[in-house]
NULUMFI-664843 format. One record per residue: residue in one letter; x, y, z of N, C-alpha, C, O, CB in turn. Coordinates in steps of 0.05 Angstrom, whole numbers. Glycine has a CB too. Example, Ala and Ser with C-alpha at 12.3 -4.5 7.8 and 13.67 -1.06 7.14 Angstrom:
2
   aa     n.px     n.py     n.pz    ca.px    ca.py    ca.pz     c.px     c.py     c.pz     o.px     o.py     o.pz    cb.px    cb.py    cb.pz
    a      264     -114      156      246      -90      156      264      -66      156      285      -66      169      226      -89      181
    s      257      -45      142      273      -21      143      258        1      157      268       23      161      282      -12      114
END
This chain:
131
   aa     n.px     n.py     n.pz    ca.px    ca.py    ca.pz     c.px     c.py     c.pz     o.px     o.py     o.pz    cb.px    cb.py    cb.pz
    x       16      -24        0        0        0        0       17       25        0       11       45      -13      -19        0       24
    x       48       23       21       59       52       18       69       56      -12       75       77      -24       85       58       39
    x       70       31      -18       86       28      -53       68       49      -71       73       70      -82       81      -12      -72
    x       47       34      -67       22       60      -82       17       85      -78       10      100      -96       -5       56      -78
    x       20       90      -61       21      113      -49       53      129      -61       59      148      -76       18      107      -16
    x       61      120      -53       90      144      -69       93      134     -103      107      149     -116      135      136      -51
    x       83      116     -114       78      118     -148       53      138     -145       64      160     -150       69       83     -168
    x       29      143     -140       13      164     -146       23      196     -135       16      218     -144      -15      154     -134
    x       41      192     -113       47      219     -105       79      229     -133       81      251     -144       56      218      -62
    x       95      208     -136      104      207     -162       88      222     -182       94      245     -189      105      181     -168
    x       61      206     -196       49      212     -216       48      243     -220       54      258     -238       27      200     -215
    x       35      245     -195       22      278     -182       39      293     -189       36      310     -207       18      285     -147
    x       65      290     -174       91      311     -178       90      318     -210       83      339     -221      124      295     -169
    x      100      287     -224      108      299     -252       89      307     -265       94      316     -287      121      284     -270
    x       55      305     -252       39      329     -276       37      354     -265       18      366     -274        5      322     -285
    x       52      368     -247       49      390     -236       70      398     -246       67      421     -255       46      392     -210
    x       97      386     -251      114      398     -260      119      402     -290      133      416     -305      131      390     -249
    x       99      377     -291       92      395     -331       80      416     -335       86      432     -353       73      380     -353
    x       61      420     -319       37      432     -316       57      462     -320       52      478     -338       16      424     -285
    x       79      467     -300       92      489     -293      111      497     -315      119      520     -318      106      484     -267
    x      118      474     -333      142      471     -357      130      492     -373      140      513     -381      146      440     -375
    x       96      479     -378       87      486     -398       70      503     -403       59      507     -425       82      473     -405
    x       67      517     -377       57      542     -373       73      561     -357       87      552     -339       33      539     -363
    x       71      587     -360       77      608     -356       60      618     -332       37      623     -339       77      620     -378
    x       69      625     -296       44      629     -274       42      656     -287       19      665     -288       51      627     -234
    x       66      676     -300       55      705     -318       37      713     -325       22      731     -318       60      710     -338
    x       39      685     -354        6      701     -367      -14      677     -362      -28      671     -381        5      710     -410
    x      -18      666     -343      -41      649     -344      -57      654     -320      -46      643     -301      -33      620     -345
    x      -81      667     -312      -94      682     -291      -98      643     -274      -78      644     -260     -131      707     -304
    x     -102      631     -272     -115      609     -263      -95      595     -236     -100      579     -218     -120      590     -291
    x      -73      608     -244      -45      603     -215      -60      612     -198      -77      629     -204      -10      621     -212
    x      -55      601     -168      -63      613     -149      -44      643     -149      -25      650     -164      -61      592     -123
    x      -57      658     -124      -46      680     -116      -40      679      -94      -46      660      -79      -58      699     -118
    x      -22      704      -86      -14      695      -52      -33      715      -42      -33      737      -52       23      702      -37
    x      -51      707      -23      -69      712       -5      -59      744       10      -68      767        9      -70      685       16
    x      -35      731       22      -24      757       35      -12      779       17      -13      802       26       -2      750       55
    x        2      775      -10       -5      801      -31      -27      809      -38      -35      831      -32        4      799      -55
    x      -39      792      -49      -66      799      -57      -79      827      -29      -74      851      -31      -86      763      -56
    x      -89      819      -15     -100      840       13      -74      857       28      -85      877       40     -115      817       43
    x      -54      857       30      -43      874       40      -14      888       15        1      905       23      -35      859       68
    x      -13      880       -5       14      894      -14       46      877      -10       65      879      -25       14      922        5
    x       44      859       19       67      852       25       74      824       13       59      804       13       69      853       51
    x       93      826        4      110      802       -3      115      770       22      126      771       44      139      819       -8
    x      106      750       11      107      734       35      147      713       24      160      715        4       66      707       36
    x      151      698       49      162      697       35      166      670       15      184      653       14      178      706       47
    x      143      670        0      141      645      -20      134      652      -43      134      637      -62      123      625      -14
    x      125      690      -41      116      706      -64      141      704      -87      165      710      -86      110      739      -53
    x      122      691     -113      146      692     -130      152      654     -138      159      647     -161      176      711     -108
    x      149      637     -119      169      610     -124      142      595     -146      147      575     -158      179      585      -86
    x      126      603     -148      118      588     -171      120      604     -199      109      593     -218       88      578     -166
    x      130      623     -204      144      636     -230      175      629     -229      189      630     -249      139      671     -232
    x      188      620     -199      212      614     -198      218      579     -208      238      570     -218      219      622     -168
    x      196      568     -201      200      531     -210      188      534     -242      197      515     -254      174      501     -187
    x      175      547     -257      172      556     -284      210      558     -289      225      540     -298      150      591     -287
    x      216      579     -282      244      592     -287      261      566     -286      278      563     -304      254      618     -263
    x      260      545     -266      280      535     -259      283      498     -280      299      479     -282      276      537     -224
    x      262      504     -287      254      480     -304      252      486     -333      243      472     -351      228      469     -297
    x      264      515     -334      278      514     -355      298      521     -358      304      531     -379      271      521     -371
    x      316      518     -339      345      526     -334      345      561     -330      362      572     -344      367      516     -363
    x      334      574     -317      339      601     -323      339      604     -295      318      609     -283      318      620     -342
    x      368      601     -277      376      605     -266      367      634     -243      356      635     -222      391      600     -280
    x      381      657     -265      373      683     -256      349      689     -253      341      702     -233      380      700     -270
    x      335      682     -270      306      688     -273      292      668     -240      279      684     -226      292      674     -312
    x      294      653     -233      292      633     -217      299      654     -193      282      662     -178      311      608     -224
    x      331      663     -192      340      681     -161      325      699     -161      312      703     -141      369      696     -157
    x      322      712     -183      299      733     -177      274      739     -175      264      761     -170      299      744     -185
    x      262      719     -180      231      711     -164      230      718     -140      221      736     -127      223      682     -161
    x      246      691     -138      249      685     -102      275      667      -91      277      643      -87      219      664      -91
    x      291      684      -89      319      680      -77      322      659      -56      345      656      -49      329      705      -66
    x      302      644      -42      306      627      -26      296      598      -38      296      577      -25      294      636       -1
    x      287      599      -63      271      585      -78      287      567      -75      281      550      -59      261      593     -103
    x      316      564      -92      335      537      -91      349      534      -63      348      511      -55      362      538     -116
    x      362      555      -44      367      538      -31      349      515      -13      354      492       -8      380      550      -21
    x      322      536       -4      300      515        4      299      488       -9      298      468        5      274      527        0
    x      300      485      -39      293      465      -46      312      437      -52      307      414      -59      282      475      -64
    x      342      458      -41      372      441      -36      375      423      -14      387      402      -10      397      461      -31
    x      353      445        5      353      431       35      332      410       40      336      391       54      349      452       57
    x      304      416       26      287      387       30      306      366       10      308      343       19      248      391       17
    x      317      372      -12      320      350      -35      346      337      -10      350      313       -5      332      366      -78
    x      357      352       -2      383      334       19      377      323       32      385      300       34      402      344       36
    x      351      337       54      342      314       75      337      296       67      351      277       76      323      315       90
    x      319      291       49      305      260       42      324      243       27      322      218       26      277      263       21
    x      351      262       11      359      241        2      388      237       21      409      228       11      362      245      -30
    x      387      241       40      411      236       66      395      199       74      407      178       78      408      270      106
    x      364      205       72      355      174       87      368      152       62      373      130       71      310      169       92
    x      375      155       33      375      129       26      408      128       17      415      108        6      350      122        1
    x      428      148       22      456      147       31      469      134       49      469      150       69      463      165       36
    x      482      109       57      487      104       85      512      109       85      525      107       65      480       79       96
    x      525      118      114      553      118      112      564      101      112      554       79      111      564      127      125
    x      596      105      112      620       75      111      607       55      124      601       33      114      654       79      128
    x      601       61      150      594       33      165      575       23      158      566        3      170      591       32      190
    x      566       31      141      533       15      134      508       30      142      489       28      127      528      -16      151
    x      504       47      169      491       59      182      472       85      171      482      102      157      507       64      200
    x      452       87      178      431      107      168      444      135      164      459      139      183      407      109      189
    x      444      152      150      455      179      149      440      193      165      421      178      171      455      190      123
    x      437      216      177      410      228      196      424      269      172      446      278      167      418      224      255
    x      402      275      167      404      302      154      410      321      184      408      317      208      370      310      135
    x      418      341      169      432      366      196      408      380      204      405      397      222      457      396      183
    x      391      368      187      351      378      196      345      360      217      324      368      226      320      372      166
    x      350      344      226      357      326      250      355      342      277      342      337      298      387      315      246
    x      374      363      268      386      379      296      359      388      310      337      388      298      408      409      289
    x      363      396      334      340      407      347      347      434      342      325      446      344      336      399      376
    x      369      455      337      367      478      323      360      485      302      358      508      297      382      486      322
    x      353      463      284      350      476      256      329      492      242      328      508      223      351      458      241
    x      307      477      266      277      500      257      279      529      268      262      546      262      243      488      272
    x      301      534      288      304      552      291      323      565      276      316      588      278      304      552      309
    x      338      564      265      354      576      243      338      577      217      342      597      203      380      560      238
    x      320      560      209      311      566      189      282      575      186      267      578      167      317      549      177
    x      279      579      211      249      605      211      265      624      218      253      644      208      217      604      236
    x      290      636      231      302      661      236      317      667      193      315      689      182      332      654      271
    x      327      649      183      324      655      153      307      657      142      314      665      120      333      645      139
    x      280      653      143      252      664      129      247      689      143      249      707      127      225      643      131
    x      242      697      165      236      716      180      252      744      163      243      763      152      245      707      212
    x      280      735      167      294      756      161      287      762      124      285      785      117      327      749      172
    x      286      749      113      282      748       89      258      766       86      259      787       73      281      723       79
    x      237      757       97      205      768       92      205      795       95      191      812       83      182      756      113
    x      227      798      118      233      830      126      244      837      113      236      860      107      245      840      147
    x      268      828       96      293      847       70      267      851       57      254      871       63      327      827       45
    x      260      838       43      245      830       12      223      853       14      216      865       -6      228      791        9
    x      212      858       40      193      893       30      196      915       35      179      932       36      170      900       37
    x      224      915       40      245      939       47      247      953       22      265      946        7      276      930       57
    x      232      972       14      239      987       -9      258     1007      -21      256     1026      -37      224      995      -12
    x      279      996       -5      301     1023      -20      329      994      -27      329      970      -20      317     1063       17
    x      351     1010      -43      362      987      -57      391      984      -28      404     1001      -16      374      997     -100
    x      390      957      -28      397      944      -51      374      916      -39      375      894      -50      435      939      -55
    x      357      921      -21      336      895      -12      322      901      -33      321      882      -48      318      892       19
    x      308      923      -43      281      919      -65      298      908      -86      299      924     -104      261      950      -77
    x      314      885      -92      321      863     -112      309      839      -95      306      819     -109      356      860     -119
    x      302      837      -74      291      813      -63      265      809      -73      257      786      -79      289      813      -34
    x      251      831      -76      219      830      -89      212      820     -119      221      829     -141      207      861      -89
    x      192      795     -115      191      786     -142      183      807     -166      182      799     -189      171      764     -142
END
């Protein structure tokens, strides 16, 4: 049963990420919106990562940082955790990710936090954080 379950969550993924190949969140009104732009003006900080996984799935790097600048490393750090579980070290033994730590949710809500705050700072050189 978990077998099935990660081939359909599989499936899911790769039609979302066609879905994203092959459309543009630009010109197509039907992307969601971010809730918190939409009603207040402010940038959250996720404003931007679905014109950034467009960007990034087609190699456009820059275009990608400047969406949303936390877009890859965020997505360096889930793609590591999960793939630390099927790495084992020399001895044979389970790898454990540095997301493990009992500091890490705190370091990495103090790097969103701070981010959310650069990113609607409007004078330069933070208004490059804004998608």
């Amino acid at each position: 049963m978990k077998k099935i379950g990660l081939i359909l969550i599989g499936i899911v993924a790769l039609a979302l990420l066609s879905l994203y190949f092959v459309l543009d969140p630009n010109d197509h009104s039907f992307f969601p919106k971010c809730p918190l732009h939409v009603t207040t003006g402010i940038y959250c900080p996720g404003c931007g990562s679905q014109r950034a996984l467009h960007s990034m799935l087609h190699l456009d790097i820059a275009g990608m940082i400047g969406y949303n600048a936390l877009f890859l490393p965020a997505l360096l750090t889930v793609g590591y955790h999960y793939a630390a579980r099927f790495i084992p070290k020399r001895d044979g033994s389970e790898r454990s990710s540095f997301l493990n730590n009992r500091k890490a949710p705190w370091i990495i809500l103090t790097v969103v936090l701070v981010f959310w705050l650069l990113r609607n700072l409007t004078f330069y050189p933070f208004n490059i954080l804004a998608p």
